[in-house]
Structures are given as structure tokens and as C-alpha cells.
KEKE-3310 file (N, C-alpha, C; in steps of 0.2 Angstrom, whole numbers, plus 5000, padded with zeros to 4 digits):
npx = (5004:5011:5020:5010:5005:5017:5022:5011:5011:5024:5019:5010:5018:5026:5016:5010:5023:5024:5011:5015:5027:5022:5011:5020:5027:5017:5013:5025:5025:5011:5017:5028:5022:5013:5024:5029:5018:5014:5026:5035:5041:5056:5067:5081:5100:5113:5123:5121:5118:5124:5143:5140:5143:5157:5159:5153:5164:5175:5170:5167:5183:5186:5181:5187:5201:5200:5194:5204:5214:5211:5210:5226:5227:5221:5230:5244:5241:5238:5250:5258:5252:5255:5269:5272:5266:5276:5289:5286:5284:5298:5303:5299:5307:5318:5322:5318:5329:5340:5337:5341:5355:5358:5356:5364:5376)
npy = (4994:5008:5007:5009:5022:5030:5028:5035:5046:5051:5050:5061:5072:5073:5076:5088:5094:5093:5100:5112:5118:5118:5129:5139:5140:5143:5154:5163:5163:5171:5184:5188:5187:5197:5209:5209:5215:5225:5235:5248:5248:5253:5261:5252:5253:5265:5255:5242:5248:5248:5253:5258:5271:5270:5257:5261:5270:5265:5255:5262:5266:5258:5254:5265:5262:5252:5259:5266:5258:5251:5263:5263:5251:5255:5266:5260:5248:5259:5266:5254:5251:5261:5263:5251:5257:5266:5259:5250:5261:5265:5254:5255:5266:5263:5254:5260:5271:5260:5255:5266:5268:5256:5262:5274:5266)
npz = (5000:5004:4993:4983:4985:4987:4971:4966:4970:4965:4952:4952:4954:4944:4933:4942:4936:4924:4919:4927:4917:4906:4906:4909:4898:4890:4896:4892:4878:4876:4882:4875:4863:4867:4868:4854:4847:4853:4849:4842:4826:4819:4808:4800:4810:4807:4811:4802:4789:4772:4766:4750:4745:4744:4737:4727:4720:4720:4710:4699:4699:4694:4683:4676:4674:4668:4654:4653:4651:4638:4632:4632:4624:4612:4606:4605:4596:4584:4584:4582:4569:4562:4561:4554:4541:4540:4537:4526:4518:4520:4511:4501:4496:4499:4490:4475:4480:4477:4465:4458:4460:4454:4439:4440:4439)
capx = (5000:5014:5023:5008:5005:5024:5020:5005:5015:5029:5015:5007:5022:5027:5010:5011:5028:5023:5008:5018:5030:5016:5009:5027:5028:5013:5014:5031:5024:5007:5022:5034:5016:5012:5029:5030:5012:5015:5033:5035:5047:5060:5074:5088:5103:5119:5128:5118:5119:5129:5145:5137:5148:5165:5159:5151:5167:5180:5168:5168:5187:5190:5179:5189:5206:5197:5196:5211:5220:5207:5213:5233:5229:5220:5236:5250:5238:5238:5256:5261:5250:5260:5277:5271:5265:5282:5295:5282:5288:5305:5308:5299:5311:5324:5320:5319:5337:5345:5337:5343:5360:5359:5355:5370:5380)
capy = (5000:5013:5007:5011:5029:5033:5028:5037:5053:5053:5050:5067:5079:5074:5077:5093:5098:5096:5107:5120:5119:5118:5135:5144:5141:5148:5163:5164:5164:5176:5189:5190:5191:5206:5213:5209:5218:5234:5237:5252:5246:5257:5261:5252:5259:5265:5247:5237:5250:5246:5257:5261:5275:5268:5253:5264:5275:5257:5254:5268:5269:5251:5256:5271:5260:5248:5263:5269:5251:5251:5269:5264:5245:5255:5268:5254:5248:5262:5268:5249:5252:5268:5260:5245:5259:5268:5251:5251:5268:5264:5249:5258:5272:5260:5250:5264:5271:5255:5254:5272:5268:5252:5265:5277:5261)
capz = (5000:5005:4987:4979:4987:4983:4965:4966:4973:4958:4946:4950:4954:4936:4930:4942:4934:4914:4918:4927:4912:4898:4910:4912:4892:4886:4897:4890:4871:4878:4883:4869:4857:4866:4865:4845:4845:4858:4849:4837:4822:4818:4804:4804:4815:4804:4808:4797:4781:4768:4763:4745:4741:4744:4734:4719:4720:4717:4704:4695:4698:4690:4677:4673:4675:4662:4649:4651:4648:4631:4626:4627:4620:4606:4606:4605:4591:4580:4584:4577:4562:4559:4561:4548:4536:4537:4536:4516:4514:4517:4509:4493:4496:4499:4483:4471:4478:4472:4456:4453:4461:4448:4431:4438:4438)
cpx = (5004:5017:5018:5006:5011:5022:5014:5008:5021:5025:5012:5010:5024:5021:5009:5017:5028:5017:5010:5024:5028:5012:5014:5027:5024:5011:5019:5028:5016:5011:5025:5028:5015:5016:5029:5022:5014:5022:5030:5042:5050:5066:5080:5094:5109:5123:5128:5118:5127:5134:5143:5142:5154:5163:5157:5160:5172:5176:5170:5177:5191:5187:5183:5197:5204:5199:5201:5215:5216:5211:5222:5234:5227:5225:5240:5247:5240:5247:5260:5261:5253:5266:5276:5270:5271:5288:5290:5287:5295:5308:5305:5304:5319:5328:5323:5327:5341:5344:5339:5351:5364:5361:5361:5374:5385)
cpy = (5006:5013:5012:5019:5032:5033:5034:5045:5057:5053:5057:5072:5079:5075:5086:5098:5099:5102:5114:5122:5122:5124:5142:5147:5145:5153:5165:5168:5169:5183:5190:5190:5196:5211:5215:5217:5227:5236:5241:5250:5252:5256:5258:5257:5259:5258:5245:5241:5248:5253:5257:5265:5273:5261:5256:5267:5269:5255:5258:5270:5263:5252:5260:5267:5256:5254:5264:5265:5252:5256:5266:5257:5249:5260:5266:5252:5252:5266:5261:5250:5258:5267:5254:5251:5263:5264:5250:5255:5268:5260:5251:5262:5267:5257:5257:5269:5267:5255:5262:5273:5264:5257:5268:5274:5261)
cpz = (5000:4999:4982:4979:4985:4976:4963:4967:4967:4953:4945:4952:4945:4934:4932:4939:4926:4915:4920:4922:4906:4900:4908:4903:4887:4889:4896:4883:4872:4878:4878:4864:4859:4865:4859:4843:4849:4853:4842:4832:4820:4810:4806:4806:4809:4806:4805:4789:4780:4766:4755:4741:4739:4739:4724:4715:4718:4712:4699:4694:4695:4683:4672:4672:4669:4655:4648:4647:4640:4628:4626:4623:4610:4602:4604:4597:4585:4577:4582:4570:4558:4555:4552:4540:4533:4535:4527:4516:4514:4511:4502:4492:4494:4490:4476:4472:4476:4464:4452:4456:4454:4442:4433:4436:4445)
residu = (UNK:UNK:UNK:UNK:UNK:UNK:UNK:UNK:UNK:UNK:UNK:UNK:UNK:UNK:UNK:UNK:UNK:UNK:UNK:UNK:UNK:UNK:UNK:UNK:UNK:UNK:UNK:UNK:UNK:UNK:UNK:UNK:UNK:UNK:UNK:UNK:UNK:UNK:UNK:UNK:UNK:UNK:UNK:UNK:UNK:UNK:UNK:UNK:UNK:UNK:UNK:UNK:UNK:UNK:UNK:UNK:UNK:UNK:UNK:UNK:UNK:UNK:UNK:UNK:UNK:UNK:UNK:UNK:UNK:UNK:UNK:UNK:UNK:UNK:UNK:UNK:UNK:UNK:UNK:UNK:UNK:UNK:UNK:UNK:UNK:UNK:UNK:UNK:UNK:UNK:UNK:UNK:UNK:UNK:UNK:UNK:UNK:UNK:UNK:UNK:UNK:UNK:UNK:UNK:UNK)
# end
């Protein structure tokens, strides 16, 4: 008889301690909904923004570092195609003084 009172004793603090659990928790989740509801939302705080400028400003400045390398690849370019059109004009030039070196004899 005393086994089963003890039994009887442990079966209903456990019973009494999931209801004061299953109590504590849902006046737990009661509290934090009415915070969520009472609470005025606000602007983020300058921490969370993004620097923007400093990022536009490195774009903008790789951008500008891109052009550049374009204008002296197209630079180098046209000052070969220069070179190639002069080494013609030598070697016509060259040409025509041998063949009037040839005729003086």
C-alpha cells in the first residue's frame, strides 16, 4: 500500500511539473506576442547600412582604370599600324634608291 502511494506521489508531481511547464511556456509565448504587437518598428541603425559609396566609388574607379588600359591597347595599336606603314615607305624608298644607284651604275 505505502509502494503504491509513493507511485501514486511521483506520478502526480510529474504530472504537476509538465503542467507547470506547459503554464510557464505559454505565458512565456502570451508575453513575447504582446511585445511583438506593443513594439514600434524602427529604421535600421547605421551598423547594418551598407557602405554604397566607397563601393560605387571602386567601381567607378576600376571602370575608369578599364578605359584607360582600352585607350593605350588602342594607342600601341595604331602607333604599330604607323610603324608597319612607314617600314612600306622605306623599303619603297629603299627599293627605288637601288634601282637608281643600279641605272647610275
Amino acid at each position: 500500500r505505502v509502494d503504491q502511494l509513493k507511485y501514486d506521489v511521483q506520478h502526480l508531481q510529474t504530472a504537476l511539473r509538465n503542467f507547470q511547464h506547459r503554464r510557464y511556456a505559454r505565458e512565456q509565448q502570451e508575453r513575447q506576442r504582446e511585445e511583438l504587437l506593443a513594439r514600434t518598428f524602427t529604421a535600421n541603425d547605421s551598423d547594418t547600412t551598407i557602405p554604397m559609396d566607397e563601393t560605387l566609388q571602386f567601381n567607378e574607379s576600376l571602370q575608369s582604370a578599364h578605359r584607360g588600359m582600352d585607350d593605350l591597347i588602342g594607342s600601341g595599336t595604331n602607333l604599330l599600324q604607323g610603324l608597319r606603314d612607314q617600314r612600306v615607305t622605306l623599303k619603297g624608298t629603299h627599293k627605288k634608291i637601288l634601282d637608281v644607284a643600279n641605272t647610275l651604275g
